[in-house]
C-alpha positions in Angstrom: 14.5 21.4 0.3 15.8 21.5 -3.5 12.9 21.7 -5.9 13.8 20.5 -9.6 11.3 20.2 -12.7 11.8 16.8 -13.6 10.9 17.3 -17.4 7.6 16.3 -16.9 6.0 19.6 -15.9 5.8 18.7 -12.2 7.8 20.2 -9.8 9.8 17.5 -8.0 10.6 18.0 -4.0 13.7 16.9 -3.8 13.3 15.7 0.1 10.6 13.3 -1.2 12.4 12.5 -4.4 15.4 11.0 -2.2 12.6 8.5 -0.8 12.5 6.8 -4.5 16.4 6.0 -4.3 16.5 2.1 -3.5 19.2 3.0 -0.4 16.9 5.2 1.2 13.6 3.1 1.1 15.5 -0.5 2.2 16.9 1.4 5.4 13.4 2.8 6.0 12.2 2.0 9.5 9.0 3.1 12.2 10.1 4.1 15.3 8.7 1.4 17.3 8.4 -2.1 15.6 8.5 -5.7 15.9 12.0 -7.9 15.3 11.8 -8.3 11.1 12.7 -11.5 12.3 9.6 -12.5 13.8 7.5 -11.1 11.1 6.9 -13.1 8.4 8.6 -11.9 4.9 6.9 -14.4 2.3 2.8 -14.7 1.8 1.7 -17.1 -0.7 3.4 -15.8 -3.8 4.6 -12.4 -2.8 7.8 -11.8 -0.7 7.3 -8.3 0.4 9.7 -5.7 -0.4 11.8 -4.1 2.3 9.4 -0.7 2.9 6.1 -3.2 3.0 8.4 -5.9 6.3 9.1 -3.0 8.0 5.3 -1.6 7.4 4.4 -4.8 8.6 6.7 -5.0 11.6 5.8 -1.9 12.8 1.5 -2.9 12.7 2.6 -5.8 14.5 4.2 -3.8 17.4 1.6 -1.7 17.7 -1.2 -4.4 17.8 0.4 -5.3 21.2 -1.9 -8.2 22.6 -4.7 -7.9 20.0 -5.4 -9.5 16.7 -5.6 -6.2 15.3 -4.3 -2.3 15.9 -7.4 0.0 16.9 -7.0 3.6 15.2 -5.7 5.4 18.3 -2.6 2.7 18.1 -1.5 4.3 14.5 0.7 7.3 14.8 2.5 8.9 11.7 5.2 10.7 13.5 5.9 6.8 14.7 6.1 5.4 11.2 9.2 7.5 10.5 11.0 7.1 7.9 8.2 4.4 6.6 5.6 7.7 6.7 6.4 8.4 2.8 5.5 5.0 1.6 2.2 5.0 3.5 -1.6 4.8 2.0 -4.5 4.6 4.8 -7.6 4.0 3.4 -11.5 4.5 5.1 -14.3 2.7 3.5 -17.3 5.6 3.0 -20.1 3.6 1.2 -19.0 1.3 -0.9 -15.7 3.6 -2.0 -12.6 3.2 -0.3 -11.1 6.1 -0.2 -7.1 7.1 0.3 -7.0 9.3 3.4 -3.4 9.7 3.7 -1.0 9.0 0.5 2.7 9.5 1.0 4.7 12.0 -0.1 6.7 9.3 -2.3 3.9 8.4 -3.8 2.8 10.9 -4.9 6.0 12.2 -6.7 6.5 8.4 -7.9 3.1 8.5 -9.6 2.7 12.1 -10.3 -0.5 12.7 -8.6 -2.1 12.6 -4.8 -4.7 10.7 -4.5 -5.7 11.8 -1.3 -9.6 11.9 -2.0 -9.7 9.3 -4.1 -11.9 6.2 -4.5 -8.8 3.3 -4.7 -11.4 1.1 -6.6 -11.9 3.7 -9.7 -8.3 2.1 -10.6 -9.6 -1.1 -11.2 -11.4 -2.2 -14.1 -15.5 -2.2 -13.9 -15.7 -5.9 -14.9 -13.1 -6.6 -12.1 -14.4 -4.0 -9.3 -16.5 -5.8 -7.5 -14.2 -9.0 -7.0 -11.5 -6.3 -5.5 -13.9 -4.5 -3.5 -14.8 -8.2 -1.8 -11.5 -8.9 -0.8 -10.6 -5.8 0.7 -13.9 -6.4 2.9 -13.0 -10.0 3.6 -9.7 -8.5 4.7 -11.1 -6.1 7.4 -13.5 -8.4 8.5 -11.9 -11.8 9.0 -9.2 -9.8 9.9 -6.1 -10.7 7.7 -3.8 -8.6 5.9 -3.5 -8.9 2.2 -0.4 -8.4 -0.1 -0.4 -7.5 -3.8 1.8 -7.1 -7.1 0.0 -4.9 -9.3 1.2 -3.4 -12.8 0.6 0.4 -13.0 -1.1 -0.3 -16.5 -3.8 -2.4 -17.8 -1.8 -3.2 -21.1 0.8 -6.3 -19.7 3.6 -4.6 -22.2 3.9 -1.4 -20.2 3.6 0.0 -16.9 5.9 -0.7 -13.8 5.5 -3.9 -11.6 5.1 -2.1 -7.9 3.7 -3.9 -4.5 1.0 -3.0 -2.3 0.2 -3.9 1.0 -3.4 -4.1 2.9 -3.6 -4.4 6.6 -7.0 -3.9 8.9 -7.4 -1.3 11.6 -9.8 -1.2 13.9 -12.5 1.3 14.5 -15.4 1.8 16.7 -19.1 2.2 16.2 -19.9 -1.0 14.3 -17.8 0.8 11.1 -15.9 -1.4 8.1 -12.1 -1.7 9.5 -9.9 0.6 8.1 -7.2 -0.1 5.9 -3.4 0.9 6.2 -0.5 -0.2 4.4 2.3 0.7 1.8 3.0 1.2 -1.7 6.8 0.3 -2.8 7.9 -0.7 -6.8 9.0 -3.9 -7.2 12.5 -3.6 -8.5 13.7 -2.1 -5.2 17.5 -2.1 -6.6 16.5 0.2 -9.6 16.4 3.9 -8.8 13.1 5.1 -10.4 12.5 7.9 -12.1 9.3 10.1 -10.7 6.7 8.3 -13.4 4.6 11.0 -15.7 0.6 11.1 -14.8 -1.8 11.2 -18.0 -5.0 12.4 -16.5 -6.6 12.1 -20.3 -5.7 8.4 -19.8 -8.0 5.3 -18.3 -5.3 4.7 -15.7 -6.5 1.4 -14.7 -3.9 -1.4 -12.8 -3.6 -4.4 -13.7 -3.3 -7.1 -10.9 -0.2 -10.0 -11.0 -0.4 -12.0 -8.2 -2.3 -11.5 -4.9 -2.2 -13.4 -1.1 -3.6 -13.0 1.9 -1.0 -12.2 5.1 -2.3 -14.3 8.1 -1.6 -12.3 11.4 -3.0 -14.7 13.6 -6.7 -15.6 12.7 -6.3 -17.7 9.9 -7.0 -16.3 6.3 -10.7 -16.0 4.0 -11.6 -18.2 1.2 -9.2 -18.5 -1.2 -11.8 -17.7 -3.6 -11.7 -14.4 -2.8 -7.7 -14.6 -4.3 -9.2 -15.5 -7.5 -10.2 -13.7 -10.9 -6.4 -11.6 -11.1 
């Protein structure tokens, strides 16, 4: 493993760096997955990048003959090369929290947000909308694909894709949530992205649609107010 300050004053791994190189993320693949053929590439009005149809083709595998996975199904070591591209969120309350955030992501972004509340990111006013549709998600069940800009002013920030997809779990809980996080201009090579913690990082949604895996998809209204 090289290690490299990138100029930012973070030290970049540079095993988890090679993950942000276009080449590396379009060739990664689970271990065990459905034929990308069979798993549908374009939802409403996002076509999902290469990391987020092989995410997908791999929940689909491991699903087997139910609607949706149950939490015993997901395995990291089986996500393979997918593993670094990987959030996997639990709803405690009415927080969502990021359980498990990829080692690209976090040099991507310059922080790990392991710990965090997903919905802090999005803008009060706004907060409660998002926080409905990730419920409706889990509970119809239905994934849910998004384009989000990684700043709340439409001049800056970096286009990037996220993806949202229910897991199961026992006990009467809210369905988990797993899926991936992949910039949109998969053919650029990004550079690991400098983290202001001083500064109201909030994101700024594009274009957002439900992924039907079988049982039909919510209310459209709950695609509404981007």
């Amino acid at each position: 493993m090289v290690l490299s300050d990138d100029g930012t004053g973070r030290v970049v791994s540079g095993w988890a760096y090679s993950a942000l190189r276009p080449e590396v993320a379009e060739a990664a693949s689970a271990l065990v997955a459905a034929p990308l053929s069979d798993v549908p590439n374009q939802h409403g009005d996002v076509a999902l990048t290469p990391v987020a149809h092989a995410f997908l083709a791999y929940w689909w595998h491991i699903r087997g003959d139910k609607t949706v996975p149950d939490v015993q199904d997901v395995s990291p070591p089986q996500m393979h090369t997918l593993a670094p591209y990987v959030r996997y969120l639990q709803w405690d309350g009415d927080a969502l929290i990021h359980r498990l955030w990829g080692s690209a992501l976090t040099e991507s972004t310059g922080v790990d947000l392991t710990g965090q509340d997903m919905l802090e990111y999005i803008a009060p006013e706004r907060r409660e909308f998002r926080r409905n549709l990730f419920l409706a998600a889990g509970d119809h069940p239905c994934g849910c694909a998004m384009v989000v800009r990684s700043d709340s002013d439409p001049d800056a920030g970096t286009a990037f894709e996220m993806t949202f997809l229910p897991v199961a779990v026992p006990d009467g809980q809210r369905p988990r949530l797993i899926g991936t996080l992949q910039w949109c201009r998969a053919r650029d090579v990004f550079e690991p992205r400098p983290y202001h913690p001083r500064k109201e990082n909030l994101l700024a949604v594009e274009s957002v649609a439900f992924i039907d895996v079988g049982a039909g998809t919510p209310d459209p209204v709950f695609l509404d107010g981007q």
